[in-house]
N, C-alpha and C positions, 0 to 999 in steps of 0.2 A: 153464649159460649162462656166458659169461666175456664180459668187457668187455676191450676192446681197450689195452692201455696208453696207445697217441697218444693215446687219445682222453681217460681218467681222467688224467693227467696234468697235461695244461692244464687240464681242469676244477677239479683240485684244487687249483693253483695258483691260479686265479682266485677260487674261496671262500676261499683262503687271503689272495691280496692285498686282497679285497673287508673279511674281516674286519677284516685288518690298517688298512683307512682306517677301520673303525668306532670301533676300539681308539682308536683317535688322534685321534679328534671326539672320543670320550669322556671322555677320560683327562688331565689337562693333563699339559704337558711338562714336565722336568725346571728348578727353577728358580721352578716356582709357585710363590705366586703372584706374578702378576709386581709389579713398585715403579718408580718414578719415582723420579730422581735432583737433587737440584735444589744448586746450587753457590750459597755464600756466605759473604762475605766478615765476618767479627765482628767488627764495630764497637771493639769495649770491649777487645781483644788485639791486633789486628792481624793473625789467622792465619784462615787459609782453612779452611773443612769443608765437607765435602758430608751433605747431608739425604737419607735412605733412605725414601722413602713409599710405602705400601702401603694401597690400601681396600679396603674387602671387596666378597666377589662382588658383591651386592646394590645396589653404590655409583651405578652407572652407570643402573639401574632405579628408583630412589627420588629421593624428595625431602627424606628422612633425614638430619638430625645426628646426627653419629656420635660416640661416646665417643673421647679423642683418647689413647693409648698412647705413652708417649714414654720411648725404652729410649738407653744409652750401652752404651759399649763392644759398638757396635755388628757388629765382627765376630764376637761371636759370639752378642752377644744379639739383634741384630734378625733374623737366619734363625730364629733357636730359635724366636723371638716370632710371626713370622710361621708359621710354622708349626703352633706349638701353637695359634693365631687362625683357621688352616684347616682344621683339626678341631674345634676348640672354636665358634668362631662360630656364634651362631644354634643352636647345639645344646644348650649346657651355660652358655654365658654369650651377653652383647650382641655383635656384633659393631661391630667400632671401626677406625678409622684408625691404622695404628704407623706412628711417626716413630721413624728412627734417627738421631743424630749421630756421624758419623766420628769419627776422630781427628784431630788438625790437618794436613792435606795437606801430603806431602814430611818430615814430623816423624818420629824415632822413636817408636812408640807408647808405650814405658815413661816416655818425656818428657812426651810429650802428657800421657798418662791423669793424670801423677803432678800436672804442671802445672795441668791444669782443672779435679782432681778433689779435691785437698788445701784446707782450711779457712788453714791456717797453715804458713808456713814450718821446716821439719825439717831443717837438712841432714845430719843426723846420724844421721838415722834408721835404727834398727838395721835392719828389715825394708823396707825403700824398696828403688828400685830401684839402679842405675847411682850412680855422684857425680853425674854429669852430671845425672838426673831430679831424684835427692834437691835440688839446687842449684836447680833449675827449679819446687819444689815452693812451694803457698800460695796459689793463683792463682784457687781456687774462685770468689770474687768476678766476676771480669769473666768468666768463663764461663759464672756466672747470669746476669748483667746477659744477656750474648749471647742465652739463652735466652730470657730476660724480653722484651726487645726487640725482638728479630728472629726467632727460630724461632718463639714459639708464634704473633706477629703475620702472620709470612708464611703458615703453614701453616693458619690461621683464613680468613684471604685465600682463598686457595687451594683449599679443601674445607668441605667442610661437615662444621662440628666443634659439637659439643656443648657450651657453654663452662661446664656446671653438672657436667661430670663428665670430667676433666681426670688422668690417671693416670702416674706415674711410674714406672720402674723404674729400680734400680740394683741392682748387686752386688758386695763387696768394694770396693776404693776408690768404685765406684760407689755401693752402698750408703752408705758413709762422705757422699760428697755426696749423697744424698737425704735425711740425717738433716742434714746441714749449712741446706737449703735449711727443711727444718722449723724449725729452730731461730731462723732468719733471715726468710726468706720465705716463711711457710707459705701464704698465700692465693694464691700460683702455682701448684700443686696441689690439686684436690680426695682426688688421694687417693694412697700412697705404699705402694709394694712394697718395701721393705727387704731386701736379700737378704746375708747373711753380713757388715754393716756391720764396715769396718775401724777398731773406735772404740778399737781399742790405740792409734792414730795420736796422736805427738806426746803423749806421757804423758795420754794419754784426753782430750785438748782438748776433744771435741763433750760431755763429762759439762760439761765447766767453761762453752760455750755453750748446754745446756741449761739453767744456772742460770742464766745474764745474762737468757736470754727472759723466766726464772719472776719476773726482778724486778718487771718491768714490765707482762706479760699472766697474767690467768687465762683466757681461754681461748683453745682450739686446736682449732678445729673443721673437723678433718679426718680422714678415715679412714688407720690405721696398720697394716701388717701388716709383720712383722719375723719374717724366718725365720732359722734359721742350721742347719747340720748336726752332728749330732750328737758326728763326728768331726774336728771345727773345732780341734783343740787341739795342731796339732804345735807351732806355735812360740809361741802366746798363746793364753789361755785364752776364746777365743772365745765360747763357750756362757757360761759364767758372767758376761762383760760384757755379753750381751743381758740375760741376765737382772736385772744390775743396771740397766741402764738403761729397763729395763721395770720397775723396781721405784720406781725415782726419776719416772718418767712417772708412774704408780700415785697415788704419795705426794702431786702435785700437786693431783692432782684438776680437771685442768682442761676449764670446761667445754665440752662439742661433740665432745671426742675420744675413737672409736671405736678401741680400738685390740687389737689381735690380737698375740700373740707364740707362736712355734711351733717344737720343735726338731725337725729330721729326722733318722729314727731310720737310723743304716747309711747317713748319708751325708758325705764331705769337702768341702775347698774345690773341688772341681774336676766333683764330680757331683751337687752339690744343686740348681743354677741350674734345672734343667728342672722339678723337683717344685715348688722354692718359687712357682714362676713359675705352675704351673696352678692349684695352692692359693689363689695372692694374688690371680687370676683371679677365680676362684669370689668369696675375699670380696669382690671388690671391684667387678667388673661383670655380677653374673649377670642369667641371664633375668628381664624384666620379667614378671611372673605377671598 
């Protein structure tokens, strides 16, 4: 028996395009998942960012507050974030709300980062960026304020957020500012991902603002996880000032704070972000049992 070609041809074509619409109800498109873009203007600098927000699947079907994930250096942490939150969610940890903050719109980003992201003015600074950044550096203050003010209060507004479990990430300068904001303003986070902290910065400035805290508080009850790679050490000894600085946390004893320090073994500045980040995940939103 043989089958006519006209005729298996179009057939086959048809279960082919038919599959092809199944694949693609199925499957989301490239870009998943998708985020919400929201524009504003920061009060406390004067410079413009836009807000990157993303809710989990489930967001739209629930009556749920969500754990609120709030990542910088959002070009490359907020896709990472969202993504490793599209497999992980619901499966291995909570699922939660990521907020990203751009960089300052129309800005260089080595300006921006070094500006929003530095405790104390540097311009000298051996490993900084540009003159230009280095001169722009120090500015961390009215960046938190920003934050303190306007970001987390719009996006509270806006979604339903969990306000007893409030999570940070940073990495390398960012990092640098999530230890700054501890030191300073710890009760704006419940809880802090640390990743590769730049605390060479400024002849180790955040050691010398860990001590001003310790004058006046003994406790700090917030969750800490501080990761760094292994291979952190081309141009400063990276691994060994976490460690000291998790040794000076240590010594304080203070009380309420859970804190985690962890080196990654076979990784540098440039490939540890995706590990610390699922790590800090686990400690710090997992499944409710």
């Amino acid at each position: 028996m043989f089958l006519r070609i006209d005729y298996v041809l179009p057939l086959f074509m048809s279960v082919v395009g038919f599959t092809s619409q199944v694949i693609a109800a199925e499957l989301p498109p490239f870009g998943y998942p998708k985020f919400e873009t929201l524009s504003v203007h920061a009060n406390s600098n004067n410079k413009d960012y836009e807000l990157y927000v993303q809710v989990p699947q489930s967001y739209a079907d629930s009556k749920t507050n969500y754990p609120l994930i709030l990542v910088n250096d959002s070009r490359f942490a907020f896709p990472v974030t969202t993504g490793a939150m599209a497999l992980m969610g619901g499966a291995v940890v909570q699922e939660a709300v990521v907020v990203g903050i751009s960089y300052a719109k129309g800005e260089d980003r080595s300006i921006s980062r070094t500006r929003d992201y530095t405790p104390t003015y540097s311009p000298i600074e051996k490993s900084g960026y540009s003159s230009a950044s280095r001169l722009a550096s120090g500015h961390a203050k009215e960046y938190v304020d920003f934050i303190e003010t306007q970001v987390i209060p719009l996006v509270q507004q806006k979604y339903r957020i969990d306000t007893k479990k409030k999570v940070f990430v940073g990495h390398s300068f960012g990092g640098l500012l999530g230890a700054y904001i501890l030191f300073t303003k710890p009760e704006l986070f419940t809880d802090y991902i640390i990743g590769s902290p730049s605390l060479w910065y400024d002849n180790r400035v955040m050691f010398s603002m860990e001590k001003e805290y310790a004058k006046f508080h003994t406790q700090l009850p917030v969750n800490v996880s501080m990761f760094v790679g292994e291979l952190e050490n081309d141009y400063y000894p990276m691994v060994k000032d976490l460690h000291d600085m998790e040794k000076q946390l240590r010594l304080r004893n203070y009380k309420g704070l859970n804190l985690k320090v962890e080196v990654l073994a076979n990784e540098n500045h440039h490939s540890v972000f995706p590990g610390l980040l699922s790590k800090g995940l686990v400690a710090t939103i997992p499944l409710k049992k």
